[in-house]
BALOBA-1460 file (C-alpha; in Angstrom, 3 decimals):
// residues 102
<rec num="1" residu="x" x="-1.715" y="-17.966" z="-31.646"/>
<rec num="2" residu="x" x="0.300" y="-14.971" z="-32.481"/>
<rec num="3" residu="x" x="-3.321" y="-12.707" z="-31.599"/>
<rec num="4" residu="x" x="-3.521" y="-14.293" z="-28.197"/>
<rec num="5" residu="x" x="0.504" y="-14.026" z="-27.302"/>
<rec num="6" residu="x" x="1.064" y="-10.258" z="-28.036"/>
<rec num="7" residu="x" x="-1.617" y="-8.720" z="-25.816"/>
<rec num="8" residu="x" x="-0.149" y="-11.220" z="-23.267"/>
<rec num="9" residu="x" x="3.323" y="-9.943" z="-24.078"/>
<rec num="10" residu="x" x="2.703" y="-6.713" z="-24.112"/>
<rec num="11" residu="x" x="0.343" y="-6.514" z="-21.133"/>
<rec num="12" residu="x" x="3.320" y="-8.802" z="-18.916"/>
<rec num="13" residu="x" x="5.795" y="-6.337" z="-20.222"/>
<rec num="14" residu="x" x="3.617" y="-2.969" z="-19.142"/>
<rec num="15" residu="x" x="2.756" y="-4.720" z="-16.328"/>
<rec num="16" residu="x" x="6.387" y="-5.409" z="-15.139"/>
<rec num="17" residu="x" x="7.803" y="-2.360" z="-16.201"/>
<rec num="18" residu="x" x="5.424" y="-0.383" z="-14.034"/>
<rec num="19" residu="x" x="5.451" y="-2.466" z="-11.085"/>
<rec num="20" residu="x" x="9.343" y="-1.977" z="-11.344"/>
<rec num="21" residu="x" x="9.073" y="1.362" z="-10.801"/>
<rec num="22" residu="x" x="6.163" y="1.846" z="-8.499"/>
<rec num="23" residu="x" x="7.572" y="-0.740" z="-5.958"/>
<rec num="24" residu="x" x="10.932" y="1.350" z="-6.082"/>
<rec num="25" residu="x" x="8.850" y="4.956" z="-5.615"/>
<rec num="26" residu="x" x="7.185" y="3.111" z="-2.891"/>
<rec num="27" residu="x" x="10.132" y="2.062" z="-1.169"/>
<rec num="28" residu="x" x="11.269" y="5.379" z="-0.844"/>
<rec num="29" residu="x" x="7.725" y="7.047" z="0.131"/>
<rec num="30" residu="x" x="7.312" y="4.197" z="3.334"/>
<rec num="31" residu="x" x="10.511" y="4.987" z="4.836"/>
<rec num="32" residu="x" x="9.775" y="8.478" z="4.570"/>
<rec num="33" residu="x" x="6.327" y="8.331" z="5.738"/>
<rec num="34" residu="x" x="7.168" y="5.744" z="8.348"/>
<rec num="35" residu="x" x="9.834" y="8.388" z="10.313"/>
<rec num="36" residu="x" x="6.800" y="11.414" z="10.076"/>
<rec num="37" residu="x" x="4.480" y="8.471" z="11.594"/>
<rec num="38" residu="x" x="7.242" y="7.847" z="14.081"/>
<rec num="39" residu="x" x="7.914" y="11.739" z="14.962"/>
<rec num="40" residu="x" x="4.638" y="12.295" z="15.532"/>
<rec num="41" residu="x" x="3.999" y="9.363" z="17.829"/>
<rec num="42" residu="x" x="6.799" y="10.039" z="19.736"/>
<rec num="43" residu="x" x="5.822" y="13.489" z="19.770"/>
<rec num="44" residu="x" x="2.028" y="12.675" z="21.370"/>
<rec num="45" residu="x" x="3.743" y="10.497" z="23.701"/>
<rec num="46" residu="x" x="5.969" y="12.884" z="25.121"/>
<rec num="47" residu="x" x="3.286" y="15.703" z="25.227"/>
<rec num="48" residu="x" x="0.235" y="13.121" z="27.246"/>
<rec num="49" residu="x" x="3.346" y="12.257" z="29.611"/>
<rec num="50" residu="x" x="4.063" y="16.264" z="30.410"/>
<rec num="51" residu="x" x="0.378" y="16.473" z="30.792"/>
<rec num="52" residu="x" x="-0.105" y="18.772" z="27.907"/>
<rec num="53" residu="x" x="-2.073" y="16.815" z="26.177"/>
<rec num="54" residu="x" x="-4.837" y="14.215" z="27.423"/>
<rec num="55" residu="x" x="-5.568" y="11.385" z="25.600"/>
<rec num="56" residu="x" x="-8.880" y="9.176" z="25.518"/>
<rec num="57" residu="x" x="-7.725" y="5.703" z="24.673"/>
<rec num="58" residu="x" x="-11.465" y="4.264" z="24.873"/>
<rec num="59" residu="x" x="-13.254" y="7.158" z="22.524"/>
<rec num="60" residu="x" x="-9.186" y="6.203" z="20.014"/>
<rec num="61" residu="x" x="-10.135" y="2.319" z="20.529"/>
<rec num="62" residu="x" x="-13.594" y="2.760" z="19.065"/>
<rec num="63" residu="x" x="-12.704" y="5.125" z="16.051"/>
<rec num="64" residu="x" x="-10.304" y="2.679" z="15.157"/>
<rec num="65" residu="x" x="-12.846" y="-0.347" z="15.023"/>
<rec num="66" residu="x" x="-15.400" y="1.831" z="13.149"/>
<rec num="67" residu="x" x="-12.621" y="2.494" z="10.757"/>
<rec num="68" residu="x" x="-11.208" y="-1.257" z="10.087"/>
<rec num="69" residu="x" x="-15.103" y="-1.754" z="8.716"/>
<rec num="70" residu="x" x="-14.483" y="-0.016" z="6.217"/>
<rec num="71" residu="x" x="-11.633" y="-2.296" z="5.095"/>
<rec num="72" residu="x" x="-13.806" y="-5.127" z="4.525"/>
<rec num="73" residu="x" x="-16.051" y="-2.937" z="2.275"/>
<rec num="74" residu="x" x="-13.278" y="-2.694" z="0.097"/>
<rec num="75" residu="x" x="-13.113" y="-6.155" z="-1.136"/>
<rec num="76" residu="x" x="-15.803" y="-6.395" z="-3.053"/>
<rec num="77" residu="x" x="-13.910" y="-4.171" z="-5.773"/>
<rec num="78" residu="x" x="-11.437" y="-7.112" z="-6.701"/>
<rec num="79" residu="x" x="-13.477" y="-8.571" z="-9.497"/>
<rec num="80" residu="x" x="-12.902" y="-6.420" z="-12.096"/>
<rec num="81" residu="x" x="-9.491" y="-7.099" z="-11.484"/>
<rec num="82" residu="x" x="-8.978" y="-10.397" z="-12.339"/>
<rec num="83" residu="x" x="-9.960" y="-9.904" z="-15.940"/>
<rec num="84" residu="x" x="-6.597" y="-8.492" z="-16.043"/>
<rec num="85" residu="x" x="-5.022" y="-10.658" z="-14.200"/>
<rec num="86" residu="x" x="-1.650" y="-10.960" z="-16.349"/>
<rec num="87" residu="x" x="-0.746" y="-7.138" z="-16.182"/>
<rec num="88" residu="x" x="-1.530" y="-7.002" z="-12.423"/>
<rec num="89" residu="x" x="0.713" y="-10.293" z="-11.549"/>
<rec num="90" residu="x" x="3.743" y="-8.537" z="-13.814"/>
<rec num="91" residu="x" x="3.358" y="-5.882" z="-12.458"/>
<rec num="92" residu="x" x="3.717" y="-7.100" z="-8.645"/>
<rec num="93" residu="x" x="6.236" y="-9.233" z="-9.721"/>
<rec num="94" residu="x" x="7.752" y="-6.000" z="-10.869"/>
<rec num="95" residu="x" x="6.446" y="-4.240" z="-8.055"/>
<rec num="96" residu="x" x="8.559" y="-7.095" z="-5.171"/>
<rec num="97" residu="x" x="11.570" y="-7.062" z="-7.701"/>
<rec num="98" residu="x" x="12.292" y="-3.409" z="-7.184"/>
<rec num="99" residu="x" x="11.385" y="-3.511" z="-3.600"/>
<rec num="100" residu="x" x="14.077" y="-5.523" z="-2.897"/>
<rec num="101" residu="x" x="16.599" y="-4.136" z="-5.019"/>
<rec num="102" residu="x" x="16.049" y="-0.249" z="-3.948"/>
């Protein structure tokens, strides 16, 4: 039993430890990154309503749906994941735990 309950221990523990402390670096970097996104948004607005800038909404609408494909691409890379299933649940447990604390 004792071979099967240390890895487990150890890899909830690591797991935890480092969500902890990502979720709480993350909280800081999206708030951050969230007022650039914000400046500049405001910024492009305020330029296309001078007229200093010109904006194709049609040509932006279509780059964006060529990009969101990619998304879906990106699933297939989950299934190596689960065989370490423990240390990636303790570690978003971690991960929410800090997030809400920070």
């Amino acid at each position: 039993m004792s071979e099967v309950a240390v890895p487990l221990v150890y890899q909830l523990t690591v797991g935890g430890f480092g969500g902890y402390l990502f979720g709480y670096a993350l909280k800081k970097i999206t708030k951050f990154v969230a007022f650039l996104i914000a400046v500049i948004i405001l910024a492009v607005i305020y330029l296309a309503h001078s007229g200093l800038l010109n904006i194709n909404y049609i040509g932006f609408a279509n780059e964006t749906k060529n990009a969101l494909t990619y998304v879906g691409q990106a699933f297939v890379a989950i299934a190596p994941f689960l065989s370490n299933l423990p240390l990636i649940g303790s570690f978003f447990l971690g991960l929410f735990i800090a997030y809400k604390l920070a």
